[in-house]
N, C-alpha and C positions, 0 to 999 in steps of 0.2 A: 504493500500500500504506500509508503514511504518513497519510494524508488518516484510512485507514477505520480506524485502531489508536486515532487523534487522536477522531473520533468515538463510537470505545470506552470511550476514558478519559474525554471530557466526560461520557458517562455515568453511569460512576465516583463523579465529581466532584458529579455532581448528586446524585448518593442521599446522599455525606457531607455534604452541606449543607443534608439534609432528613431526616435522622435523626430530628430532635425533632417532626417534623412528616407530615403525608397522603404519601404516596408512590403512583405510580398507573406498574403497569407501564406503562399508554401513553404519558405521558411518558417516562417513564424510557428506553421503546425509541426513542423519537423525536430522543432526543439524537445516538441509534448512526446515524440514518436507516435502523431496521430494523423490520419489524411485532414486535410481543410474541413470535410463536409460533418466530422464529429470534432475534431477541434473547435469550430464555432459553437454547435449546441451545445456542448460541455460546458464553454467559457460562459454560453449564456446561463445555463442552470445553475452554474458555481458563483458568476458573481450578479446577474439580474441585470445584465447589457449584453449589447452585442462586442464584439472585436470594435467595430468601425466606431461605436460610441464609445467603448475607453479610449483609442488613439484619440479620437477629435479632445474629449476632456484633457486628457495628459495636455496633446497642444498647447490648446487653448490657459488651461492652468499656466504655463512656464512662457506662453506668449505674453501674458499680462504680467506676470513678473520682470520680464525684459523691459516691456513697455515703459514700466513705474519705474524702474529701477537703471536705467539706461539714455542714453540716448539715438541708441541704434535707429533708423530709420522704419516709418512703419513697413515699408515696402518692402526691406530688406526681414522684416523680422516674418512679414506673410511669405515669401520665398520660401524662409528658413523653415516654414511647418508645412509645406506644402501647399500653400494659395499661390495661383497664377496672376492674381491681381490684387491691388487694395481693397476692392469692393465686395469681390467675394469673403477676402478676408473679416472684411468689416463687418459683415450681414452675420457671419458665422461669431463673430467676438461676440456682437451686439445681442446675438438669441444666447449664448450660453451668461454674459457676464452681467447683461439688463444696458450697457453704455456701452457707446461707443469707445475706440482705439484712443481716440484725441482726448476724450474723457479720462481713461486709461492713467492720463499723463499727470493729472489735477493733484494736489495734496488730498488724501483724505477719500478719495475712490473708490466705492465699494467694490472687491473683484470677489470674485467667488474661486475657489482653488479645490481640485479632486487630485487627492493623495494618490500613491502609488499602491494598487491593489500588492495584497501579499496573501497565499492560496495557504489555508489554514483548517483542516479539519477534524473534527472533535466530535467523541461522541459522545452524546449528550442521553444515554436511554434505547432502550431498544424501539424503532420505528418498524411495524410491521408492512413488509411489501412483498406479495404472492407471485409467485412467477416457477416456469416450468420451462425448461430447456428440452425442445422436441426437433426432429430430423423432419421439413418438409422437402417432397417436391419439387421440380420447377413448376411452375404456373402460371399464366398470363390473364393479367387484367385488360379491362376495355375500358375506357373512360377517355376524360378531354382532359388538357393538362395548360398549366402557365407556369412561366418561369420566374421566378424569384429571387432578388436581391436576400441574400442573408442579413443586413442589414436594417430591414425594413419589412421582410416577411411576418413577422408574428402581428403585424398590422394588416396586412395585404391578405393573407390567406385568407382570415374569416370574411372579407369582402369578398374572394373568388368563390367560396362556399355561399353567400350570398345570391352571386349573380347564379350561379348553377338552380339554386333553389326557384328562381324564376320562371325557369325552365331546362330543367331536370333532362332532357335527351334520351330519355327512356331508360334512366341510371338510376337504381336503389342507393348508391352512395356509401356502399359497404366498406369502401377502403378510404385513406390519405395515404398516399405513397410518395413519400420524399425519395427523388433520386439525384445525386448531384451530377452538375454540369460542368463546373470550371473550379469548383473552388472556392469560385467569390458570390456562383448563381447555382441553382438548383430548379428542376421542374415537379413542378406541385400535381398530383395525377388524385383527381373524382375519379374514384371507379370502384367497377364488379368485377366478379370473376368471368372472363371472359366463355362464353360457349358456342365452339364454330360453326352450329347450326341458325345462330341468331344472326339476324343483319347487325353490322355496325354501325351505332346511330350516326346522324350527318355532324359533324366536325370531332365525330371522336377519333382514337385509335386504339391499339393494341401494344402492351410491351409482356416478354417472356420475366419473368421473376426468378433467375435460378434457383438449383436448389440447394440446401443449405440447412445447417444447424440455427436454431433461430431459440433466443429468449424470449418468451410468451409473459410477458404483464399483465395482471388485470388491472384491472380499474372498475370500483364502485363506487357509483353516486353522479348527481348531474353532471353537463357536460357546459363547460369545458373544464372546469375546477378540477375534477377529479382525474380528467386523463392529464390534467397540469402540475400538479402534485406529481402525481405519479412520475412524469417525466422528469419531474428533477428529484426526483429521488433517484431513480435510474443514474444520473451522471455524478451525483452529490455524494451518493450511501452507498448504491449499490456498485460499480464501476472501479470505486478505488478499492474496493474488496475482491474483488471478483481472482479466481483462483484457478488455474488448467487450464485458461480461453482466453481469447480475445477478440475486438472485434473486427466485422468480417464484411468485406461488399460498404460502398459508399450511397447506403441506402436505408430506411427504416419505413416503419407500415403504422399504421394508424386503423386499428379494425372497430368498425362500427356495429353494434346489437341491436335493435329495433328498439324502441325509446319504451320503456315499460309505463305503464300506467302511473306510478309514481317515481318521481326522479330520482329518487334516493335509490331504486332497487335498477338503474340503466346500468348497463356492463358495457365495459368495451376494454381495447386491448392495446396493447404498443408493445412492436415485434421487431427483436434488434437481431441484423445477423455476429453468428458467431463463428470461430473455430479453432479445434483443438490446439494448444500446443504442446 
């Protein structure tokens, strides 16, 4: 457990020493030894941001420091964190600190300053979390998919579940299947399990699921609460204990149950690939 906390925080460690400079999620995941597409949800369950909003914080923290404390140029100091111009720079000061850069400069300035995360875990009690390790399959779902900014996805998605709900495509909506894309995007898949005797509705497709040892979660009680918990428990409790396995495929599943008569008694599932080592 120690070892993968130690590899969390080198990672940490690397982005505060690369503030002023290129930062590439694949490094950055490579410190954790994790691909990008679990690198990110980790980071988000462990610390309650994404990647892309502690870098901007960090910045933005040690830019308003320079500002107050310097005379550097503002232009030179938006280069230094990555703004190509003063106004983007400025718009981005202006939402995190409430004032502007020139403001910045005033005796008596309020800034606002986000310390350097440091990955810390303790256990506090036993947390009960159900889960079965079972061998599926391959399999292929049908549904319509969009792609997703990791950054900005845990906003976006329930919107694309949203618009689907409008008109549904002839899709019960049994899955969410996250499959990553690049590293930095992923494509979000509404779907069934796919059956080659049914037509495909109009703007869906198909993708195969290999097969694979897979951690089976449940999850009880309304939704989204409960599959939300759950998931960070997943990366928080369960992950840095985990013992003979690791994870496996740049992909996870979101299994939906038919919504029960009372919320408290909805089931559903989150299905992580695994494999032996």
């Amino acid at each position: 457990m120690q070892g993968w906390i130690d590899g969390f925080q080198e990672s940490i460690e690397y982005i505060e020493q690369h503030l002023s400079g290129e930062l590439d999620i694949d490094v950055i995941s490579a410190k954790a030894a994790l691909s990008p597409f679990y690198y990110q949800r980790i980071f988000g369950a462990l610390c309650g941001m994404t990647v892309g909003e502690y870098i901007r914080a960090r910045r933005m923290t040690l830019a308003a420091q320079e500002l107050s404390g310097t005379e550097e140029k503002v232009i030179d100091i938006a280069l230094k964190y990555g703004y190509d111009s003063p106004d983007s720079f400025a718009k981005a000061f202006q939402r995190f600190h409430g004032i502007t850069p020139s403001q910045a400069r005033e005796s008596g300035a309020p800034l606002r300053s986000f310390a350097p995360l440091h990955i810390k875990i303790t256990m506090e009690g036993g947390n009960m979390l159900d889960y079965r390790i079972v061998e599926k399959a391959p399999f292929t779902i049908v549904g319509m998919k969009k792609r997703f900014n990791t950054d900005t996805s845990y906003q976006e998605v329930p919107k694309f579940w949203g618009e689907w709900m409008k008109d549904m495509k002839g899709l019960k909506g049994m899955f969410g299947v996250c499959l990553d894309s690049n590293g930095k995007e992923f494509d979000y898949w509404i779907s069934d399990l796919y059956e080659p005797w049914k037509d495909i509705p109009d703007g869906c497709g198909t993708y195969l699921i290999p097969g694979s040892l897979w951690a089976e979660f449940i999850c009880k009680g309304p939704l989204p609460d409960a599959l939300q918990k759950v998931n960070t428990q997943i990366w928080s409790e369960w992950l840095p204990s985990l013992s003979g396995y690791e994870l496996a495929g740049n992909y996870s599943i979101e299994v939906y149950m038919p919504p029960a008569e009372n919320p408290a008694d909805t089931i559903s599932y989150i299905c992580v690939p695994l494999k032996k080592i």
